[in-house]
Short mmCIF file of the C-alpha atoms (twelve columns), coordinates in Angstrom:
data_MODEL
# 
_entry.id   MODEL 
# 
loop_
_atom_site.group_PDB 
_atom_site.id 
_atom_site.type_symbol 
_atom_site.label_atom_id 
_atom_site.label_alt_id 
_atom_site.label_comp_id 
_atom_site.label_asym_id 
_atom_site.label_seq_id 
_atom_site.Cartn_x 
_atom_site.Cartn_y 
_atom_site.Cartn_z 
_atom_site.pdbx_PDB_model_num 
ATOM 1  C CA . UNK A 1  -4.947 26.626 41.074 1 
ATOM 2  C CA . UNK A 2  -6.349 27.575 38.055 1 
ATOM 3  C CA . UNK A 3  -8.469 24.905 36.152 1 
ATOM 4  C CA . UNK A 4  -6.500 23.362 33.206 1 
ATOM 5  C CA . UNK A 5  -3.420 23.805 34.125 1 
ATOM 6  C CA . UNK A 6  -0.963 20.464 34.622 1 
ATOM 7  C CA . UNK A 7  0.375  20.271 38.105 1 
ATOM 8  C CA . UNK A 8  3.418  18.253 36.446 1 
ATOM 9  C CA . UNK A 9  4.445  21.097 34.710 1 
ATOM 10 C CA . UNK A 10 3.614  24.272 37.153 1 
ATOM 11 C CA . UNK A 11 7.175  23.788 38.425 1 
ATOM 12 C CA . UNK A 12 9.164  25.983 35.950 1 
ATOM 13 C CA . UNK A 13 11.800 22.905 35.596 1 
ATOM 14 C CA . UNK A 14 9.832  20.928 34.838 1 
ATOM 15 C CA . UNK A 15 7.765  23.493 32.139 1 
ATOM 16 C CA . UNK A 16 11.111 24.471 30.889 1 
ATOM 17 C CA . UNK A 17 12.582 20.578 30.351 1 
ATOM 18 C CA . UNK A 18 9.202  19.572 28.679 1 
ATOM 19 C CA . UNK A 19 9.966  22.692 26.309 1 
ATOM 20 C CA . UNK A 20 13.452 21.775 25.564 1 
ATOM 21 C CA . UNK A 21 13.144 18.716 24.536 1 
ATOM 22 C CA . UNK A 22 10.474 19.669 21.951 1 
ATOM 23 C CA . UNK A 23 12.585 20.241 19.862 1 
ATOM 24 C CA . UNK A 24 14.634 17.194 19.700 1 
ATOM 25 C CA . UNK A 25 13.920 13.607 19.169 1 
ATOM 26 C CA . UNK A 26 15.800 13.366 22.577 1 
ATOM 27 C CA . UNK A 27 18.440 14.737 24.800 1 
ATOM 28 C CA . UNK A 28 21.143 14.129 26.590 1 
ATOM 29 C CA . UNK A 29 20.685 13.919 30.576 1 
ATOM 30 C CA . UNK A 30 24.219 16.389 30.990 1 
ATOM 31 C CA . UNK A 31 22.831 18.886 28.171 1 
ATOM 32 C CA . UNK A 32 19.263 19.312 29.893 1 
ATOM 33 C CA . UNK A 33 21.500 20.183 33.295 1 
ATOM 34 C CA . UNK A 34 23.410 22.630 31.967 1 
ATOM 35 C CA . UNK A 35 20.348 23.891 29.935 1 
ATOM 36 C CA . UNK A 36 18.306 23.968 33.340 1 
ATOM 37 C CA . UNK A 37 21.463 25.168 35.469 1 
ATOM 38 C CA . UNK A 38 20.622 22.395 37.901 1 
ATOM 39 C CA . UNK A 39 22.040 19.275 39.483 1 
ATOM 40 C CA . UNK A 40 21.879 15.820 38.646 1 
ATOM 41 C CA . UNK A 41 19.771 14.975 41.292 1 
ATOM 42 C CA . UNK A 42 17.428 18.185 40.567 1 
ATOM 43 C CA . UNK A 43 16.985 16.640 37.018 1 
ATOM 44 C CA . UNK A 44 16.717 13.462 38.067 1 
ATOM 45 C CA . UNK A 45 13.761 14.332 40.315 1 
ATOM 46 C CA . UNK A 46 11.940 16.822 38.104 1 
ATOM 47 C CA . UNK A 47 12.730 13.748 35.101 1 
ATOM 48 C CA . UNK A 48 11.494 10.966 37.490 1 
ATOM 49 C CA . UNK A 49 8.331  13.068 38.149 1 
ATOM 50 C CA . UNK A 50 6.934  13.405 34.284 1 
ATOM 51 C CA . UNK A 51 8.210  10.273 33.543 1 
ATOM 52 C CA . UNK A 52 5.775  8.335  36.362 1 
ATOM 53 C CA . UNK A 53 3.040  11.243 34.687 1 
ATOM 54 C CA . UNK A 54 4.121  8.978  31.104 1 
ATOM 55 C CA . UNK A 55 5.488  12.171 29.999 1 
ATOM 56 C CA . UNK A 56 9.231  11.448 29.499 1 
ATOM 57 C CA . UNK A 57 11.180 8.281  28.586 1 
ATOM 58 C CA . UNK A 58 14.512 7.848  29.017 1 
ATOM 59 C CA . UNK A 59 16.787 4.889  27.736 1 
ATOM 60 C CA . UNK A 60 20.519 4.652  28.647 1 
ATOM 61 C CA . UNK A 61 23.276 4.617  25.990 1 
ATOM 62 C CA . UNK A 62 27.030 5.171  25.035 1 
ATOM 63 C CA . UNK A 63 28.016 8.598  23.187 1 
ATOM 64 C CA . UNK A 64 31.502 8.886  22.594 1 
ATOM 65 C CA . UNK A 65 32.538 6.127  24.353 1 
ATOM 66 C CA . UNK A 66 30.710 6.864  27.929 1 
ATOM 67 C CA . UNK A 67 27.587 5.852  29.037 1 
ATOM 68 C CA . UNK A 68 24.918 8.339  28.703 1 
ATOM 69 C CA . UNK A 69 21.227 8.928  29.125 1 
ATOM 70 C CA . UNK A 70 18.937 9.954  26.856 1 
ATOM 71 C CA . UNK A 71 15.447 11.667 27.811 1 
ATOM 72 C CA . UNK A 72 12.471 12.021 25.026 1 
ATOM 73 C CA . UNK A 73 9.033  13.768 25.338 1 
ATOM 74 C CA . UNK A 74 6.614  11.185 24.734 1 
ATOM 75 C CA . UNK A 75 3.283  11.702 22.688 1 
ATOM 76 C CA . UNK A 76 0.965  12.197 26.060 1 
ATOM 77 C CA . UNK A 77 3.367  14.519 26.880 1 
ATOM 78 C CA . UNK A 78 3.707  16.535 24.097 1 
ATOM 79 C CA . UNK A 79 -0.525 16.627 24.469 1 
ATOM 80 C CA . UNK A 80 -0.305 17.788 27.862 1 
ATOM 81 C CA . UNK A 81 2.032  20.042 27.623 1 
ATOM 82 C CA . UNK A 82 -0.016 21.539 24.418 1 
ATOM 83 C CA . UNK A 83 -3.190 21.906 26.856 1 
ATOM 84 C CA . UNK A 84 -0.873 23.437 29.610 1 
ATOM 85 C CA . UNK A 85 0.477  26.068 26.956 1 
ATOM 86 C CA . UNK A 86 -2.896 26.472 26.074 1 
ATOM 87 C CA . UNK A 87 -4.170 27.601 30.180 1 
ATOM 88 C CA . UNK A 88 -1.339 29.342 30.195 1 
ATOM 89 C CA . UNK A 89 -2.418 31.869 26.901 1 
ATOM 90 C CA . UNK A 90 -5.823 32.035 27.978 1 
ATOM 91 C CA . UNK A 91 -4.883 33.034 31.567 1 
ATOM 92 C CA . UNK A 92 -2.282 35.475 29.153 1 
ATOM 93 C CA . UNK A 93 -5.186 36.413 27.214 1 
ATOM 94 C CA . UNK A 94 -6.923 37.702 30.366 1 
ATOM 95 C CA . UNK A 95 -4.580 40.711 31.253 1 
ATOM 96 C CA . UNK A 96 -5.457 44.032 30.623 1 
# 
């Protein structure tokens, strides 16, 4: 494996739900399935993963009326998901 690179996010779940949820202050655990095209306990596993790394919180709520949970990038994440992106372009970089 190439130095640099995060092993959290090699797994192109888990580098794809890290760059969803840039975007948002949060997300919805149903959106980021359908988003991913996986199942709940796909999510849940690749979402249990970063969030032992510190990279994802979640907190559980009610939207329209149901209970819900809600998953955020956190600040260490965003960083390490900056310095992954940033492997990623150098190893990009190297191509010919």
């Amino acid at each position: 494996m190439t130095t640099g690179l995060d092993p959290h996010f090699v797994a192109p779940a888990r580098l794809t739900l890290a760059t969803m949820l840039t975007a948002v202050s949060a997300a919805e655990f149903s959106t980021l399935r359908e988003g991913l095209q996986v199942s709940d306990s796909v999510l849940s596993k690749h979402v249990s993963a970063l969030a032992e790394a510190g990279y994802v919180k979640s907190r559980k709520g009610v939207h329209l009326g149901r209970r819900t949970t809600w998953i955020s990038l956190t600040a260490k994440g965003r960083k390490a998901l900056s310095a992954h992106v940033a492997v990623l372009r150098d190893l990009i970089d190297g191509i010919e």
